[in-house]
Structures are given as C-alpha cells and as structure tokens.
N, C-alpha and C positions, 0 to 999 in steps of 0.2 A: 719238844722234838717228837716223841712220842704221840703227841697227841696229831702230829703234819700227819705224820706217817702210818695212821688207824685215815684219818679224814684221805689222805693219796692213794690209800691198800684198794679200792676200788678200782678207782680211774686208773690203776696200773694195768688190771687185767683188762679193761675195756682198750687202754693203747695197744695193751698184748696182742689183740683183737684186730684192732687196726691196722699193723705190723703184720698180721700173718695174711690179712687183707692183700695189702700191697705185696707182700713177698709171693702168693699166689699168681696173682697182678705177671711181676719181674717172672718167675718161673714158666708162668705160661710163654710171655714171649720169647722166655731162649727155646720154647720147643718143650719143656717138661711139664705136661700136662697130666700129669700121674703124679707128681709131685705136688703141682699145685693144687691138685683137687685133696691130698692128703693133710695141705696147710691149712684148707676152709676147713675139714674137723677140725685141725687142731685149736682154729678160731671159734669153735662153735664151743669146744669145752674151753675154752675162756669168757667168752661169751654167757657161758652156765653160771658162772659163779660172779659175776660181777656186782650184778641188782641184790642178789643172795649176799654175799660180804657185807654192802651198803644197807642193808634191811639189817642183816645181824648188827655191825656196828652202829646200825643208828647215826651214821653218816651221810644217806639220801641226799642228793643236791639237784637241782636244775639241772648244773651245768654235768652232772654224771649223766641226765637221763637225755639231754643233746646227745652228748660227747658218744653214747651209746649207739644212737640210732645213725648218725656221721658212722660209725665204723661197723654196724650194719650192714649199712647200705651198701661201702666199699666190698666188708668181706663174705656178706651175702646177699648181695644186688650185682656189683658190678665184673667182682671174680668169677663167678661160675657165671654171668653171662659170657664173658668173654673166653673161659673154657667150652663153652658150648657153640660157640659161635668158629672157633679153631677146629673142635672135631667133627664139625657137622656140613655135610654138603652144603654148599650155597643159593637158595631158591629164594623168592621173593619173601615164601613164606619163614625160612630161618632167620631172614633177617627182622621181620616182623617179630617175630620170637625174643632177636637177640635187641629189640629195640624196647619192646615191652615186658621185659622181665626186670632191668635194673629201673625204670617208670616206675612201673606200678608195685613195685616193693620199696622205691623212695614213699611213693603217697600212702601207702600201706602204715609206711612207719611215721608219717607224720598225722595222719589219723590217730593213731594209737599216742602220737603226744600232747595233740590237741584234746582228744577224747579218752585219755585211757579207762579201761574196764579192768571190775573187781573179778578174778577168778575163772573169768574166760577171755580171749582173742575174736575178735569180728576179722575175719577171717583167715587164712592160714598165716602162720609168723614167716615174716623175710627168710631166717634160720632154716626152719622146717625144709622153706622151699630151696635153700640155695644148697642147704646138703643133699635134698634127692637129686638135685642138678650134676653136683661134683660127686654125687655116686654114681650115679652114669656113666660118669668120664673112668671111673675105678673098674667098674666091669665092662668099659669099651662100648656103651648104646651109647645112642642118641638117639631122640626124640624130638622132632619140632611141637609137636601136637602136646605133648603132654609139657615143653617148654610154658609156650603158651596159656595152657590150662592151667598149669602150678600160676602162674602172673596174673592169671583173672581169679583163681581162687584166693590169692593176697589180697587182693579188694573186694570181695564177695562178700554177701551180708551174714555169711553164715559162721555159727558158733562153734568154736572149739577150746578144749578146753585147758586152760594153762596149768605145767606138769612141774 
C-alpha cells in the first residue's frame, strides 16, 4: 500500500495541476477572471513539485512525464489563453494571439518530450509564459504583442536556464 502511494504522490500533484487547469477554465467563464488567473499560480506551484517528488522518490515514469505536459498545456496553454482573450479587445491580431499561444506551447511541450535537455529549456517553459500571462490579468494589462512574443519565445531556439 505504501508502496501505490510513494509511486501515485507524484501524479497527484500533476492532476492537482490539471484541476486548477480546468477550474481556471470554469472560473473564467462565470466572469471571474481574477480568480482564475489566481488558480494558474496555484497550478504552477503544483506544478513545482511534481518532477521534484518523482526524482526525490525515484518513481519517474513515462506516463508522469505525458500526464505532465497534458496538464500543462490545459493549465498553462489553454487557461491564460482564454483569460486573455476575455480581457482583451478583440482585433485580428488578439485573436492571432489568442490562437498561437495555447499552439505553440502544445509544441513547445512536446518538443521538450521528444527531446528533453539536461539543465537548460530550448525555449521559454509553457509555466513561465502562462504565469506572465495570468499576471496580466492580476494587475488588469493586456498585451497582444507581448501575448504573442511570449508564444514565439516558447518555440525559440534560445536557452534558458532550468531553476
């Protein structure tokens, strides 16, 4: 029993992740976009600790490092696109924004499964960018341009360095 539940302690925070994913998600559409940019942190420090548990226990798994980038994607690709796309005027170009931000932080993160790197990120992590996104929304900007920038710097060849 013991032993599920060392091997589960990971994949828990990663659903934790997922959960505050979609409850962002739910929150945006009643209108509470304050709320829901406050759930993407709280996804992000779940998020913190997941791979970190799985490395300490020595429980690493495939299906942890999918299961990972699946709630990723949801709770920083497709939430804070969709917080951003509610507070933000509507022009050709925010939807352009709001089209290429949860893209290219899907391919971002499947890059980084197919190829992952020792010690650095090939370009900025999903996380990094989906939090400057839902801090936006905390102190009331928006941004199209730097929408967009953060989504091309997720696929960028450029190195950063993992914290």
């Amino acid at each position: 029993m013991l032993q599920l539940i060392t091997r589960s302690l990971p994949n828990l925070f990663t659903i934790g992740n997922l959960i505050c994913g979609v409850s962002a998600i739910t929150l945006n559409m009643e209108g509470l976009t304050s709320e829901a940019a406050l759930v993407i942190f709280l996804a992000a420090f779940l998020d913190l600790f997941d791979g970190r548990i799985a490395r300490k226990l020595k429980v690493n798994s495939e299906f942890g490092v999918e299961l990972d980038s699946l709630a990723d994607v949801v709770s920083f690709g497709v939430a804070p696109a969709l917080i951003f796309h509610t507070i933000t005027p509507h022009t050709i170009f925010s939807q352009l924004a709001f089209i290429l931000f949860p893209t290219l932080g899907a391919l971002r993160l499947a890059r980084f499964s197919a190829k992952p790197t020792v010690g650095h990120f090939i370009g900025i992590p999903i996380t990094l960018a989906g939090l400057i996104i839902a801090g936006m929304e905390v102190f009331l900007y928006t941004n199209t341009w730097i929408t967009i920038a953060l989504a091309i710097l997720m696929v960028s060849p450029i190195k950063v360095k993992k914290f």
